[in-house]
C-alpha positions in Angstrom: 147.1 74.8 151.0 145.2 71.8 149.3 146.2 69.7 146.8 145.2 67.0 144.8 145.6 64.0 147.4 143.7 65.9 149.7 140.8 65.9 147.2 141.3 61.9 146.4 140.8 61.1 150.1 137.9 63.3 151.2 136.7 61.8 147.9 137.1 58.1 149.3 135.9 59.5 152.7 132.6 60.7 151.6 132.3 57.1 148.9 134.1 54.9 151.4 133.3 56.3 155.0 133.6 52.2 156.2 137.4 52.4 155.3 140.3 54.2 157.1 141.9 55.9 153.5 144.7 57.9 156.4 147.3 55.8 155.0 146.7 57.8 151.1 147.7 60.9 152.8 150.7 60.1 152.9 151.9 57.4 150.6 149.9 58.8 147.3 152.2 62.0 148.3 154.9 59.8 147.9 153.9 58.3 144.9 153.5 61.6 143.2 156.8 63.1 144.4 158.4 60.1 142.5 157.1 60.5 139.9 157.8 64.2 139.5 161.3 62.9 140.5 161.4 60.7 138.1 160.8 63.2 135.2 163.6 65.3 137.2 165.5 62.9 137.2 165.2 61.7 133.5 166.1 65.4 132.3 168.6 65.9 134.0 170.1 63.2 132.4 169.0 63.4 129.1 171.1 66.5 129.6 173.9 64.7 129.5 173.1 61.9 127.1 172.4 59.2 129.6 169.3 57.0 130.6 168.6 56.4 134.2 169.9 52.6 134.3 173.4 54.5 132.4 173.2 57.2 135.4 172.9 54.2 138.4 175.7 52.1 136.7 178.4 55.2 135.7 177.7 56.6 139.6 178.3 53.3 141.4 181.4 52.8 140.2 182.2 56.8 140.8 181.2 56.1 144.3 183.7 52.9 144.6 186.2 55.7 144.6 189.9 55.5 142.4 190.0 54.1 140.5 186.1 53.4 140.4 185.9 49.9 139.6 183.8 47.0 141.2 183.0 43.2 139.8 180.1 43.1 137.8 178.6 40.9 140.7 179.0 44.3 143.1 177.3 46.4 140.4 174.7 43.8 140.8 174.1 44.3 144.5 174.2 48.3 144.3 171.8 48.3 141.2 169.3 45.5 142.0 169.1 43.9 138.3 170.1 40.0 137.2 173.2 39.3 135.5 171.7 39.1 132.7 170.6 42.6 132.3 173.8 43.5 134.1 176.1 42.1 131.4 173.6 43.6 128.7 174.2 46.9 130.4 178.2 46.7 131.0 178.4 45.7 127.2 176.0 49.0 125.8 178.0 51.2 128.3 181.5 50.3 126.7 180.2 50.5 123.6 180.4 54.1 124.3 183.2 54.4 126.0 182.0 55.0 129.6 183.2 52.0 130.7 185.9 49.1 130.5 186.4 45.8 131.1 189.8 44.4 133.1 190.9 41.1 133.8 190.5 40.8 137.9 193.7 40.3 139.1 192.3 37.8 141.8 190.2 35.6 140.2 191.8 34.3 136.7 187.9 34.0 135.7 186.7 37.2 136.4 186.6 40.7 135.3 186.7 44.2 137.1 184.3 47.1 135.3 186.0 50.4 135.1 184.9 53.9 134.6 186.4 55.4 131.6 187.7 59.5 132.2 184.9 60.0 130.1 182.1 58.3 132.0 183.5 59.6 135.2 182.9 63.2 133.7 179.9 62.3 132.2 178.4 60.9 135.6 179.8 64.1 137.7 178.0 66.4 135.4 174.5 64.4 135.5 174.9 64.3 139.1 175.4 68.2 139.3 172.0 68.5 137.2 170.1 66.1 139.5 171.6 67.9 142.4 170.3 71.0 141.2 166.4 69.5 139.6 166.0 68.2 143.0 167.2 71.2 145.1 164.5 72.7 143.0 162.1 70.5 144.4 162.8 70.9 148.0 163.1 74.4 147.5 159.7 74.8 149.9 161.5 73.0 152.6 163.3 74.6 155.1 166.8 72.8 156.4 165.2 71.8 159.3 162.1 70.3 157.2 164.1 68.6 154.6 166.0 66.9 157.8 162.8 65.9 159.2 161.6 64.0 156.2 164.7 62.5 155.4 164.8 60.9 158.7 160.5 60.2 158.4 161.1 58.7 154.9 164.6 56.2 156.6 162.6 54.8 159.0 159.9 54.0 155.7 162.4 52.6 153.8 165.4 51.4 155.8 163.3 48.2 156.8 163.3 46.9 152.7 166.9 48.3 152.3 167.5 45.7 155.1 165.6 42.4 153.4 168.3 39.6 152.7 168.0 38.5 148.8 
């Protein structure tokens, strides 16, 4: 089976024969599996009448378990923005109700953000249409072959998972 990488690098081998073009085979694979992910990913939550940024927020706090609230400073860590767009987001998310804002009990100063019931069922439901958009994908992959790649793809990515800052 051939596809369009493999016509890119011959492509570059036949122009470029000075230059080792190995690592395209692989990483331009990767770059076009995210982005068909990314349109997976964006319909399945149009679905449910969130953006992607909504989707990351609502599931980190479903994933902080009951009752599914972290500081804004620990949405910061698990969604990799600045305050700035973090407080922008918190604000247009309780706007509609997904979220709210407590007082933190600990810190006089701070706040807690909560999911609201109904960005709690709003983020299951996305998450069962991504679940299923991306089974789709993998659907050529056996078990075994979906395990292999996960653990090929860690060792890729686990080393800028693991960067301080």
């Amino acid at each position: 089976m051939e596809d369009e990488v493999d016509r890119l690098v011959a492509a570059w081998r036949r122009e470029r024969p000075d230059l080792d073009v190995e690592p395209l085979e692989v990483l331009s694979r990767v770059s076009r599996l995210a982005r068909h992910l990314d349109r997976a990913r964006r319909l399945a939550f149009s679905e449910h009448q969130l953006e992607p940024w909504e989707f990351d927020v609502l599931t980190a706090l479903r994933r902080a378990g009951t009752p599914y609230q972290l500081s804004p400073g620990q949405l910061l860590t698990q969604t990799l923005v600045t305050s700035g767009t973090m407080t922008n987001r918190i604000d247009r998310l309780a706007q509609k109700g997904l979220v709210e804002r407590l007082p933190d009990p600990s810190d006089r100063r701070g706040v807690l953000v909560r999911l609201t019931e109904t960005g709690r069922d709003r983020a299951d439901q996305a998450l069962a249409g991504l679940l299923e958009q991306e089974r789709a994908i993998l659907a050529e992959l056996s078990r075994t072959q979906r395990a292999e790649l996960a653990g090929l793809l860690r060792q890729l990515t686990a080393p800028f998972d693991n960067i301080p800052g």
